[in-house]
C-alpha positions in Angstrom: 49.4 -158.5 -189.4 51.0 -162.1 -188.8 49.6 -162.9 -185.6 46.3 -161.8 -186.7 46.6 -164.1 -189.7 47.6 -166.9 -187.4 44.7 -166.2 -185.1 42.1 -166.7 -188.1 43.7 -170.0 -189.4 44.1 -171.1 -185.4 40.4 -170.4 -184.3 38.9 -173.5 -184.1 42.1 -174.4 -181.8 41.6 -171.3 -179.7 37.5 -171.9 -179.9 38.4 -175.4 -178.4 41.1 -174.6 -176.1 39.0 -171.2 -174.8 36.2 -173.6 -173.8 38.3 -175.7 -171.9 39.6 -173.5 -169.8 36.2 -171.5 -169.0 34.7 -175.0 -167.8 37.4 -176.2 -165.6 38.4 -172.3 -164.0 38.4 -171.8 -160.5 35.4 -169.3 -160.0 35.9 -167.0 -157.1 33.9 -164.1 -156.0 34.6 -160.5 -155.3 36.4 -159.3 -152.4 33.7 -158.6 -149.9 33.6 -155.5 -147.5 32.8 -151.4 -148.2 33.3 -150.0 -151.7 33.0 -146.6 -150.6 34.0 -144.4 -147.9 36.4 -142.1 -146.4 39.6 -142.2 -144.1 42.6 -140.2 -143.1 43.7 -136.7 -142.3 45.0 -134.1 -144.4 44.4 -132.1 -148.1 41.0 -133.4 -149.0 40.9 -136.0 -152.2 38.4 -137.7 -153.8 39.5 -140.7 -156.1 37.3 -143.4 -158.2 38.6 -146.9 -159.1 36.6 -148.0 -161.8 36.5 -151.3 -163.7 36.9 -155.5 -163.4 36.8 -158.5 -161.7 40.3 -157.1 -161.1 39.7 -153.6 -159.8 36.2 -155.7 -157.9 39.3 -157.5 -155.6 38.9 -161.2 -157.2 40.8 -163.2 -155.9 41.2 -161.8 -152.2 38.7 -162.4 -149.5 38.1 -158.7 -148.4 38.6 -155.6 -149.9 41.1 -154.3 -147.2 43.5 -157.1 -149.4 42.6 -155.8 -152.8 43.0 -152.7 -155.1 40.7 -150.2 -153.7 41.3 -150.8 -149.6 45.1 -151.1 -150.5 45.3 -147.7 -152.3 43.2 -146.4 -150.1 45.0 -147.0 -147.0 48.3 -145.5 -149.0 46.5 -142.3 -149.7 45.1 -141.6 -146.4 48.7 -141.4 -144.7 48.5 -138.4 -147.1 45.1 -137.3 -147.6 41.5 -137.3 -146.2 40.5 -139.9 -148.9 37.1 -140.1 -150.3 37.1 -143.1 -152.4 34.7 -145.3 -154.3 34.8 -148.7 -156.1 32.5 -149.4 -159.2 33.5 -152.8 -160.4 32.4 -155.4 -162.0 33.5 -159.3 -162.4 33.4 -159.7 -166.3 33.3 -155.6 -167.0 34.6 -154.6 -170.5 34.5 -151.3 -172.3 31.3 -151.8 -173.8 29.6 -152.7 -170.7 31.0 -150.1 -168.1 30.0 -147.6 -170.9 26.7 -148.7 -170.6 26.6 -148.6 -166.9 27.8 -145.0 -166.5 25.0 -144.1 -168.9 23.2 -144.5 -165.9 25.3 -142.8 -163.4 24.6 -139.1 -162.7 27.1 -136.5 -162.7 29.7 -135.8 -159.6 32.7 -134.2 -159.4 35.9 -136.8 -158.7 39.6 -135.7 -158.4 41.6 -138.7 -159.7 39.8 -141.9 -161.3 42.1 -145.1 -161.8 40.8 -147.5 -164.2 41.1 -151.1 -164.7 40.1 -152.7 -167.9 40.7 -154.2 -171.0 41.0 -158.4 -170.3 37.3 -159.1 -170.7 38.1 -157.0 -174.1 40.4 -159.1 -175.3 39.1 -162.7 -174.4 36.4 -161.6 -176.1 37.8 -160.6 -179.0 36.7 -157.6 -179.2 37.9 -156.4 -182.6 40.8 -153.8 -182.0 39.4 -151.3 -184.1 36.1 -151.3 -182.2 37.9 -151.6 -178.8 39.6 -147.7 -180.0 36.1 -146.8 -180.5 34.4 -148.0 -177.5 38.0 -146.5 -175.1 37.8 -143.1 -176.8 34.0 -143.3 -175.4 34.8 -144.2 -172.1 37.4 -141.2 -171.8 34.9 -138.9 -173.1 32.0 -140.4 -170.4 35.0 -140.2 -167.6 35.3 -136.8 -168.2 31.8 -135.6 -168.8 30.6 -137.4 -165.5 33.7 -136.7 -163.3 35.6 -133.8 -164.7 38.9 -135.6 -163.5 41.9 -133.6 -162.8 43.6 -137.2 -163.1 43.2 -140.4 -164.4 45.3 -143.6 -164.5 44.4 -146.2 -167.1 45.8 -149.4 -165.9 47.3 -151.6 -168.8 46.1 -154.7 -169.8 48.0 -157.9 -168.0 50.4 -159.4 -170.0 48.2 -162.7 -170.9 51.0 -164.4 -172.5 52.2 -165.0 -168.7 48.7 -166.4 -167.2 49.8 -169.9 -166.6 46.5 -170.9 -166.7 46.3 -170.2 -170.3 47.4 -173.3 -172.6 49.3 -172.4 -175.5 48.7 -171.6 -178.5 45.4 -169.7 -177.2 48.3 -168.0 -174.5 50.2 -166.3 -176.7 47.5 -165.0 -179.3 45.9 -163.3 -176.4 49.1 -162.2 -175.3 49.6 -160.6 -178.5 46.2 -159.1 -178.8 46.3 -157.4 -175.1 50.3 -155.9 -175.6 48.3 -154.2 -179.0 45.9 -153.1 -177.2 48.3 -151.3 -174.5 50.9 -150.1 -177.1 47.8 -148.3 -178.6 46.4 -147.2 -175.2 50.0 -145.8 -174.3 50.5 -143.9 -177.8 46.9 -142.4 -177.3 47.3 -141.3 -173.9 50.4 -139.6 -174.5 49.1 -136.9 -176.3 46.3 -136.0 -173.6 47.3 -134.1 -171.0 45.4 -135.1 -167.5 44.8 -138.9 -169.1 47.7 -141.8 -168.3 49.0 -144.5 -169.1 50.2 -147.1 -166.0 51.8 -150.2 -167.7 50.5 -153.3 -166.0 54.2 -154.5 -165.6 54.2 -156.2 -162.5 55.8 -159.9 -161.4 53.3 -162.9 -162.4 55.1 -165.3 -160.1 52.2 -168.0 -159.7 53.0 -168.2 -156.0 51.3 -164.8 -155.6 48.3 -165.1 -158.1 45.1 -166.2 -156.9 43.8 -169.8 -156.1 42.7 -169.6 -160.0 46.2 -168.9 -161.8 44.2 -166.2 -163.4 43.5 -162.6 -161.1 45.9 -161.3 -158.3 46.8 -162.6 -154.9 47.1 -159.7 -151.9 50.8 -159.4 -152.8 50.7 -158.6 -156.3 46.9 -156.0 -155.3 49.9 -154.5 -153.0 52.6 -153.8 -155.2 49.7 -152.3 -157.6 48.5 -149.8 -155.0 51.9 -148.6 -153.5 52.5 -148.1 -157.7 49.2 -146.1 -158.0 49.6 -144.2 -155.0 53.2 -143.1 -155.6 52.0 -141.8 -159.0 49.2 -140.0 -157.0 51.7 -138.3 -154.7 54.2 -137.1 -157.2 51.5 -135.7 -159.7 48.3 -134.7 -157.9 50.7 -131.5 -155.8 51.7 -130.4 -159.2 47.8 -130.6 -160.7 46.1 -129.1 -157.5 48.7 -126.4 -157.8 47.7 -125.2 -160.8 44.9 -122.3 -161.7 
């Protein structure tokens, strides 16, 4: 493929420019506060979010501002919620697989996902990256016997303005293969899906690093996820 021919005869650009921005990057920590617990009234639901520095709340003080506590104050207008975060700043495929190796068994209803940059910054070849995801899905469903999951897409990294080009647009490249791939393979499963990450990357409403979420864009990703919930979990609970 062309870009993958320009990436090999760029790499000691992208080498340089990759170290660059990893020394002068903002670090912030995860969003403090619970990553477990349960609130609301209703149909009883249990739901997993599973992944990142991303899915961990980076970039947000608290988790009430991130992924988890928004989606989790969604649902439970609906639902009694059980929910749990396990996330991880740098998590990719490979490492979260390793991690659940660890994790006994226990049944979840709906597991939302959020992986895939650490993946591709680390150039992770593609082929392996198929490998390591068709693992993961078979773990998710061994551990948690899902009757849902949502596999967040990879941000579009030719956006992050943090990213100098032409290191930007390589990675953008790599991570909209990786989701065309993730969306073709998800199709054909039946409780597995695909949620393009296709939300606005104004810079106002990123974090202080130009690189994860601000509590606006965490918002518009939760009121997303739990509007998919609410339209297809009815239908899946329904059925015998």
């Amino acid at each position: 493929m062309l870009d993958t021919s320009l990436r090999i005869a760029l790499s000691p650009v992208l080498l340089m420019q990759a170290a660059a921005v990893r020394a002068r990057a903002l670090q912030l920590p995860e969003a403090s506060g619970p990553r477990e617990g349960t609130i609301g009234s209703g149909p009883a639901l249990s739901v997993l979010i599973l992944g990142d520095s991303s899915a961990a709340g980076v970039g947000v003080t608290h988790q009430d501002q991130a992924l988890a506590g928004q989606l989790a104050k969604q649902l439970s207008q609906d639902f009694t919620l059980n929910w749990r975060l396990i996330a991880r700043t740098g998590a990719t495929t490979a490492s979260t697989l390793k991690h659940l190796e660890r994790q006994a068994p226990y049944p979840v209803d709906i597991v939302v996902t959020a992986l895939g940059v650490n993946d591709v910054t680390h150039a992770v070849p593609f082929k392996v990256w198929q490998q390591r995801q068709q693992a993961l899905r078979a773990r998710i469903d061994q551990l948690f016997a899902p009757r849902l999951v949502y596999m967040t897409g990879v941000p579009p990294l030719g956006l992050f303005p943090i990213l100098p080009q032409p290191l930007r647009w390589t990675l953008g490249k790599q991570a909209d293969r990786f989701n065309a791939a993730l969306a073709t393979t998800l199709a054909a499963e039946k409780h597995w899906h695909h949620i393009g990450f296709d939300l606005p990357l104004d810079p106002t409403q990123m974090a202080a690093d130009r690189f994860h979420p601000g509590s606006e864009i965490y918002a518009i990703w939760a009121k997303e996820m739990a509007s998919r919930i609410n339209t297809d979990w009815p239908l899946v609970s329904n059925q015998t």
